[in-house]
C-alpha positions in Angstrom: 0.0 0.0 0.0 1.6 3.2 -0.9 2.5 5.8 1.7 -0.1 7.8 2.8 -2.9 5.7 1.7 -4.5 5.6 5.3 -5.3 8.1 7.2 -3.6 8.9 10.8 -6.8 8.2 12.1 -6.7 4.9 11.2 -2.9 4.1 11.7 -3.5 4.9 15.1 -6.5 2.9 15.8 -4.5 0.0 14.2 -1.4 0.1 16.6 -2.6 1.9 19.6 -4.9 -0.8 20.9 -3.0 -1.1 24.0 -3.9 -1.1 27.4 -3.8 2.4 29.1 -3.0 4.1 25.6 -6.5 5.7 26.0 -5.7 7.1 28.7 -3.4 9.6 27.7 -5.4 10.9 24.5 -8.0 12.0 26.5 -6.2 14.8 28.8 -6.6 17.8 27.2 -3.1 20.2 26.0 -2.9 22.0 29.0 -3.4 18.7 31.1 -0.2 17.2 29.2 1.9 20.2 29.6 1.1 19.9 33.9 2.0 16.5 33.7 5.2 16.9 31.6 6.5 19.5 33.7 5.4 17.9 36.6 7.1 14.2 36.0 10.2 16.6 35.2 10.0 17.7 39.3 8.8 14.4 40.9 12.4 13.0 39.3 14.5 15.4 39.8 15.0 16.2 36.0 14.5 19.8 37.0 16.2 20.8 39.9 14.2 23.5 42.6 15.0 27.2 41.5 15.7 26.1 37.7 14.7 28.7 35.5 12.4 27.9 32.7 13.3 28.2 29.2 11.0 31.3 27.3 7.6 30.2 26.8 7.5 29.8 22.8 10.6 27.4 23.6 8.2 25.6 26.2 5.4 25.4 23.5 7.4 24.3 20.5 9.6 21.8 22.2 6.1 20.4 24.0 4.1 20.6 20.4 1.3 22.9 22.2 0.7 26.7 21.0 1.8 29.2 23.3 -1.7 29.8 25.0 -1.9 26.3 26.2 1.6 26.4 27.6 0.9 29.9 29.1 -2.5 28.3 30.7 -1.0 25.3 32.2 2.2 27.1 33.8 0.0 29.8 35.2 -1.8 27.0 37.2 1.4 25.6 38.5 2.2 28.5 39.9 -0.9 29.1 41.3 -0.3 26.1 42.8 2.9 26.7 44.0 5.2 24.5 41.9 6.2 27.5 40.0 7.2 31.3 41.1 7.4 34.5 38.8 10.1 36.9 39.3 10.1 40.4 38.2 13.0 42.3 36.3 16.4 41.7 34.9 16.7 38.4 35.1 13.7 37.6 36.2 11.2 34.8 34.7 9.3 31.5 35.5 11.2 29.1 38.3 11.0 25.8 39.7 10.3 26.7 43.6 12.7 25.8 46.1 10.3 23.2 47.8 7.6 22.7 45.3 4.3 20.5 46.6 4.3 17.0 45.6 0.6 17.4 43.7 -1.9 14.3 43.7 -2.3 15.6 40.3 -4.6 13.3 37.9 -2.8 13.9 34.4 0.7 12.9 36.0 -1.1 9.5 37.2 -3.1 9.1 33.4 0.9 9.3 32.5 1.6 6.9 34.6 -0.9 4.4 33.7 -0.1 4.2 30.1 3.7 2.0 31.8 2.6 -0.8 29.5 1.7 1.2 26.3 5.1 3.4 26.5 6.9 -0.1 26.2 5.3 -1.4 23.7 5.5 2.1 21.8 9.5 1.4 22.8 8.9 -1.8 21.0 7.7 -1.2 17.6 10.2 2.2 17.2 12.9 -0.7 17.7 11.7 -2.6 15.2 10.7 0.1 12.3 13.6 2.5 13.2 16.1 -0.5 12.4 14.6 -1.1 9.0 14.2 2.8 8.2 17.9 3.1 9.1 18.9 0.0 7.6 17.4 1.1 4.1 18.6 5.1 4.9 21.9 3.7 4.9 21.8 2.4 1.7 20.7 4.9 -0.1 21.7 8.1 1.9 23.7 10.8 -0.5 26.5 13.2 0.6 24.2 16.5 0.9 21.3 14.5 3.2 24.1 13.5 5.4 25.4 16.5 5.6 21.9 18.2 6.6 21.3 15.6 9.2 25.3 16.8 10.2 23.3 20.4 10.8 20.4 19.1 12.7 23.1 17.4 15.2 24.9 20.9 15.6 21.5 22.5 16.2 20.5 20.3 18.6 24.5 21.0 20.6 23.6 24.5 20.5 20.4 24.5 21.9 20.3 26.0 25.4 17.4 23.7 27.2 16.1 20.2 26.3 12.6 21.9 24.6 15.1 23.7 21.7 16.8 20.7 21.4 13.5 18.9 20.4 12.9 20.1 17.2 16.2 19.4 15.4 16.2 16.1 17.3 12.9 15.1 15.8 13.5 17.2 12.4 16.4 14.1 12.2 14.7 11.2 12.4 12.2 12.4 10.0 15.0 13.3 7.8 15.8 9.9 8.4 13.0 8.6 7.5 12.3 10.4 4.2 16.1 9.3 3.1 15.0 5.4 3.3 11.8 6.2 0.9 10.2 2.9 2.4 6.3 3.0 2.0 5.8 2.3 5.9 7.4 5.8 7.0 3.8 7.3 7.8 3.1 4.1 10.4 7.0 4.4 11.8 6.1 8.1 12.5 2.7 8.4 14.3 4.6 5.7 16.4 7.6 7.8 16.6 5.7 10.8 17.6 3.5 9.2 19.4 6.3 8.2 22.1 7.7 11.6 21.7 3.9 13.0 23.8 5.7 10.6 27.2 9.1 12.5 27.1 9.7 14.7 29.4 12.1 18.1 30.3 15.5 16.6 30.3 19.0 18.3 31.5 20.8 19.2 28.3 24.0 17.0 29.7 22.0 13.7 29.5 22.1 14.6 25.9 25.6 14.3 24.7 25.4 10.4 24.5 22.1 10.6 21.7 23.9 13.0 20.1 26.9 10.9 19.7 24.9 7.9 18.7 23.4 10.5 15.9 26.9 11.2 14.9 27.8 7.2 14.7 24.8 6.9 12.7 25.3 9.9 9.9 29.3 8.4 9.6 27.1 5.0 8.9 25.5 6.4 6.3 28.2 7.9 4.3 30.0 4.7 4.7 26.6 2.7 3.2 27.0 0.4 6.1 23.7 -1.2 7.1 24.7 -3.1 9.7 26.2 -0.2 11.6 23.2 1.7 11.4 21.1 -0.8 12.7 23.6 -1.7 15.9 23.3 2.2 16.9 19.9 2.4 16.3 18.9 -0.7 18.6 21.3 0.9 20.9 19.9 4.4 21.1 15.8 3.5 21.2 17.3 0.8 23.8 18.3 3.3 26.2 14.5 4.8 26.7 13.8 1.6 28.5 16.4 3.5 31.2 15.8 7.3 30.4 12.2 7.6 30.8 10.3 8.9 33.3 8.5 5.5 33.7 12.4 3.9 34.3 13.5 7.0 37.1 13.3 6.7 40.8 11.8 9.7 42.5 13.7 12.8 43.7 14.3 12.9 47.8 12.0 15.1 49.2 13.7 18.1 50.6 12.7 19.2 54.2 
């Protein structure tokens, strides 16, 4: 079946079946935002008096327009998880002791465990493919624009910049291997991306090597390669993401 013959509509209702994958879809924007930010806190991804990166940063690096992400960090810090600061060098800030909230979207979150995994799961198996046939066919000037999206994502200054060139390279990716299953491998793909979280930017530096593996597999048309560092990097989530982290000590 060529690519784009089905809707997203139904791709999704094909692979997300799973228990708990409902779950999620039916928080609203603002609701996923809270929860993000809030996993972020409970494991100590973002430590008390961290400074917030500028909203449109927030929005685009969380897929929600700005007036969502304004809406849901105005009720955190109504809520106290949050403090504005006035003047130079002022902003939006982690609080030094924020509440642990019973909040509900944190535990829809956290009853999708079983879905995330098995989101893990297929992006193993179709990223190895897509990367295996990428490899094959990738030229010198798409290598060297998946080169750029690398050195974007080094420059950016929080984890929410680095999200867009980080996701603009595995679609990149995936348009170099041409297969006819790229629209499934993505809704998966971004699909998983709606669990990640805030992350400090020096967790980073290991995906960005395995990035930089992969492109040097590519210009070398070497298959195999590609596939070892892909299984490698999607392998890690099973340890990075939030459903994988212990909780932060409470401070007294």
């Amino acid at each position: 079946m060529p690519a784009g013959s089905r809707s997203d509509v139904d791709v999704e209702s094909a692979l997300f079946a799973a228990p708990g994958a409902a779950a999620l879809t039916r928080l609203s924007a603002v609701d996923t935002v809270r929860a993000r930010i809030l996993l972020s806190v409970e494991h100590g991804l973002l430590p008390p008096g961290t400074k917030l990166p500028k909203l449109e940063h927030i929005a685009a690096g969380l897929e929600v327009s700005a007036i969502t992400a304004r809406r849901a960090l105005e009720s955190l810090v109504d809520e106290g998880v949050l403090v504005r600061r006035p003047g130079r060098g002022g902003g939006t800030f982690l609080a030094e002791n924020p509440p642990r909230l019973q909040d509900s979207a944190v535990s829809a979150y956290r009853a999708d465990t079983l879905a995330i995994h098995r989101l893990i799961d297929q992006r193993s198996l179709m990223e190895s493919a897509v990367m295996h046939t990428a490899a094959l066919r990738a030229t010198p000037e798409q290598c060297d624009q998946l080169e750029e999206l690398i050195e974007r994502s080094q420059r950016a200054e929080s984890w929410l910049e680095h999200h867009q060139p980080d996701s603009q390279f595995h679609h990149l990716c995936a348009e170099v291997s041409g297969l006819p299953e790229i629209p499934a491998y993505l809704t998966v793909y971004e699909a998983l991306l709606k669990y990640f979280v805030p992350y400090p930017m020096e967790e980073l530096e290991e995906g960005r090597d395995e990035h930089r593996a992969l492109v040097a597999a590519f210009r070398r048309h070497d298959p195999v390669a590609a596939v070892e560092i892909t299984r490698a990097h999607v392998d890690a989530l099973r340890r990075e993401m939030f459903v994988a982290l212990p909780s932060a000590p409470a401070r007294p």
